[in-house]
VMD Tcl script that draws the C-alpha trace (Angstrom):
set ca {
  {0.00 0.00 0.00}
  {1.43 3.41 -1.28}
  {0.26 6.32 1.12}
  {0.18 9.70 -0.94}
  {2.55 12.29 0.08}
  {1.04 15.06 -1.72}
  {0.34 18.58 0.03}
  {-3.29 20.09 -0.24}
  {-3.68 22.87 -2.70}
  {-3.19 26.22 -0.81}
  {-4.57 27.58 -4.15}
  {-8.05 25.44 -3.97}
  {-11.25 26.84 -3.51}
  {-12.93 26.38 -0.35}
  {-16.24 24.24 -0.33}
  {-18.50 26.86 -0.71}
  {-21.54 23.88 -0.68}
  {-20.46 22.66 2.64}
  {-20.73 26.57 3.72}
  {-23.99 27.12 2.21}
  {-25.65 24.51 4.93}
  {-25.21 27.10 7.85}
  {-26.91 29.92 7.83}
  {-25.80 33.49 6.45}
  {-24.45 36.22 9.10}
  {-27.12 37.79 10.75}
  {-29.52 34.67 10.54}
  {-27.97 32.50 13.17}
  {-30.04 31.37 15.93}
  {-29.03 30.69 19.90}
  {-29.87 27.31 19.15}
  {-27.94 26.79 16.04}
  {-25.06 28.72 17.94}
  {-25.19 26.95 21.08}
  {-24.82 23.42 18.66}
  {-21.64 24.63 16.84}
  {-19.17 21.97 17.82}
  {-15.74 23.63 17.54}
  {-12.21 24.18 19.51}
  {-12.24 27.59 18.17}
  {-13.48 30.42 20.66}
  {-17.17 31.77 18.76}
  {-19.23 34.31 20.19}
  {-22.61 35.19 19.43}
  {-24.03 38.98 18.71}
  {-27.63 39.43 17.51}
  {-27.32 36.63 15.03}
  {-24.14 36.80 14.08}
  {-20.94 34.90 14.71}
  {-17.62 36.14 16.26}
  {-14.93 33.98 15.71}
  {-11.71 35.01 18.13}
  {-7.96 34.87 17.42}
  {-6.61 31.69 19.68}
  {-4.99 33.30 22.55}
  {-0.57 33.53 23.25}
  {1.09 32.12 24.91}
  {1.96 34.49 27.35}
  {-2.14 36.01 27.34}
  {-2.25 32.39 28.73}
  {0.31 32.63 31.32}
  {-1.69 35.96 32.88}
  {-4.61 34.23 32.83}
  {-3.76 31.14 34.38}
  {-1.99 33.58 37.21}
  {-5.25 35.17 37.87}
  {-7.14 31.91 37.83}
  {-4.67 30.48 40.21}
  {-5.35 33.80 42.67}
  {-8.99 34.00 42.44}
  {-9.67 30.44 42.87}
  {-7.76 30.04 45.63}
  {-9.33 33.26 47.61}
  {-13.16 32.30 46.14}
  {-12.87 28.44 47.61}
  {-11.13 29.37 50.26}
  {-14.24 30.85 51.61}
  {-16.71 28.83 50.06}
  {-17.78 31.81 47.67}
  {-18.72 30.46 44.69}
  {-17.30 29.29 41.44}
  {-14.20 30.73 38.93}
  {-13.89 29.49 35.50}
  {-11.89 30.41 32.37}
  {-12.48 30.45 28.81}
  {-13.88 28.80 26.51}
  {-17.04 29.03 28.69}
  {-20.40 30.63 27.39}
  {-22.28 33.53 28.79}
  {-25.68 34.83 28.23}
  {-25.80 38.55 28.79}
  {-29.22 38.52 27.36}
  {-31.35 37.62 24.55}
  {-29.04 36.66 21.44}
  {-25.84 37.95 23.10}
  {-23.22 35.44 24.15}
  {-19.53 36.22 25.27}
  {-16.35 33.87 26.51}
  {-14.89 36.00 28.96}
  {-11.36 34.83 29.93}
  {-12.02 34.60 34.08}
  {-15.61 34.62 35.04}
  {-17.06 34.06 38.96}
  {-20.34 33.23 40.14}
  {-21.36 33.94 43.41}
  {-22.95 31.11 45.56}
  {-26.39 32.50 45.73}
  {-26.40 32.49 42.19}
  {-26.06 28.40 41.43}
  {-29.62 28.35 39.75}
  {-27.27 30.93 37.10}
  {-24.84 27.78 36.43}
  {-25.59 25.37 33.14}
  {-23.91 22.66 31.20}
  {-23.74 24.83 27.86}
  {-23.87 28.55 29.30}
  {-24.12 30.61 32.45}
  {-26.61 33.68 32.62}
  {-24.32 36.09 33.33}
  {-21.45 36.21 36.20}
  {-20.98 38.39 39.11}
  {-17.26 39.45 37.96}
  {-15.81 39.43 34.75}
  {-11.92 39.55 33.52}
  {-10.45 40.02 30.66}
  {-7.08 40.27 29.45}
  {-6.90 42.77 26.25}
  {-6.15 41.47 23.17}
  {-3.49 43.65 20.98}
  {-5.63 42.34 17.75}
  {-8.51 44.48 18.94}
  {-8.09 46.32 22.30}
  {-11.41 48.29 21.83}
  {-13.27 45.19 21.72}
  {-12.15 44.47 25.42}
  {-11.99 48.38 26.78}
  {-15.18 49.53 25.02}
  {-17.59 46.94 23.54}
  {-17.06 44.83 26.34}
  {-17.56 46.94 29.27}
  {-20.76 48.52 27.89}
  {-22.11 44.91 26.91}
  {-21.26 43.58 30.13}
  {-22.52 46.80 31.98}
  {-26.03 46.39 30.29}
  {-26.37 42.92 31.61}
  {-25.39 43.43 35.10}
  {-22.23 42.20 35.88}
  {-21.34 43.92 39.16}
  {-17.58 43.95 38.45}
  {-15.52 44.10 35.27}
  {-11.65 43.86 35.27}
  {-9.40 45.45 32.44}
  {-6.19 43.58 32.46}
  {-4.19 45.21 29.87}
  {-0.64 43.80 28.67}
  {0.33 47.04 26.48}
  {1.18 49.31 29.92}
  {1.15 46.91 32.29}
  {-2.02 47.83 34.03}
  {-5.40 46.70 35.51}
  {-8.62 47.98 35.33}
  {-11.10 47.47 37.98}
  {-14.62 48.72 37.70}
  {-17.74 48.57 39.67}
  {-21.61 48.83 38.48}
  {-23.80 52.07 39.41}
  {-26.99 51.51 37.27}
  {-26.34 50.06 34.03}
  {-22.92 51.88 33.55}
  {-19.59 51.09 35.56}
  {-17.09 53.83 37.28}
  {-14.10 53.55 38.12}
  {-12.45 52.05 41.13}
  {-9.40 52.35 40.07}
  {-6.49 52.13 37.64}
  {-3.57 50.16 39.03}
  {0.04 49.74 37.67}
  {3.39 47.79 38.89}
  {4.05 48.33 42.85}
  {0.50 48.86 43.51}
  {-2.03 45.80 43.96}
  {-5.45 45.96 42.40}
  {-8.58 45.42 44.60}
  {-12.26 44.34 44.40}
  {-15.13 46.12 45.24}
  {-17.23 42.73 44.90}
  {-14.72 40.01 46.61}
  {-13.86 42.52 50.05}
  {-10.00 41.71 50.20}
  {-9.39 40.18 47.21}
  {-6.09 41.68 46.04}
  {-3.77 41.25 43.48}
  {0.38 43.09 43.09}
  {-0.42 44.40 39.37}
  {3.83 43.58 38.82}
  {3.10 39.93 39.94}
  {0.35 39.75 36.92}
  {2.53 40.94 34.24}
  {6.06 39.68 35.28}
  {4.34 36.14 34.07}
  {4.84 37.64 30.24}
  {8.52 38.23 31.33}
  {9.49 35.18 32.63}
}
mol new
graphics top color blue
foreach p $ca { graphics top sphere $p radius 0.5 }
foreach p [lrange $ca 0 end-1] q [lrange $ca 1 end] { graphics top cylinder $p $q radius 0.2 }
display resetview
């Protein structure tokens, strides 16, 4: 038996037939979204799919710091549950997002399900230098309108983190922290993190 050794075609068409069985942009429903099988990170807008860059290594590294920090302060005292990406979120009627570190308070286990949460009490995300307004302004407003209490900004270009807090359906500042400073919760009372700690994980 001869195997083939020949290389695909990087000039070929793609199989526009096989394309032409989902539906168009705009025309998606939840349910058709929520049965995409797929290791790619997709989120969901009003009918239309969002598919994300894969994340770096070292936007990996950050995140799995923070994971490793908020876990370990939310189980410590029994306050819930912290996952990472890719996990679904409703914020609302045909809006879905994957944020990278999402918690769920206790009180809010009827909120937890097998293929998506509805909503999160705190949100973070670490910005992407593809598209930083996606994280810094699309984000925040989306995840304002649904009512996440607490959004953090954790931002790789200067080395800084953004925490902010809800006040009706818009969030203010808490504050803006950079290296030799630790950023705080308004949410998780004495949850802290040493902002140089967060980034000297890309460094390393």
């Amino acid at each position: 038996m001869v195997l083939s050794t020949a290389t695909p075609d990087t000039t070929a068409e793609l199989t526009w037939e096989i394309a032409q069985l989902f539906p168009a942009q705009g025309h998606w429903s939840e349910e058709e979204y929520l049965s995409l099988n797929t290791n790619h990170l997709v989120e969901f807008s009003q009918g239309q799919l969002e598919v994300l860059p894969l994340p770096t290594f070292s936007h990996q590294r950050i995140v799995a710091f923070l994971y490793r920090l908020l876990l370990g302060f939310v189980e410590d005292r029994g306050l819930g549950v912290v996952m990472f990406a890719p996990l679904r979120i409703q914020l609302g009627h045909g809006k879905f997002r994957e944020p990278d570190l999402v918690f769920m308070a206790a009180e809010h286990a009827d909120r937890l399900g097998e293929q998506f949460w509805q909503g999160a009490d705190l949100v973070m995300e670490v910005v992407s230098p593809d598209d930083p307004v996606r994280d810094k302004v699309t984000k925040r407003r989306e995840y304002a309108q649904s009512g996440i209490p607490e959004y953090w900004i954790v931002d790789p270009t200067d080395a800084s983190i953004t925490v902010l807090t809800l006040q009706g359906q818009e969030y203010a500042l808490h504050g803006e922290f950079a290296p030799g400073e630790a950023a705080s919760s308004v949410l998780l009372e004495g949850f802290k993190v040493d902002v140089g700690d967060v980034f000297s994980e890309t460094s390393n």
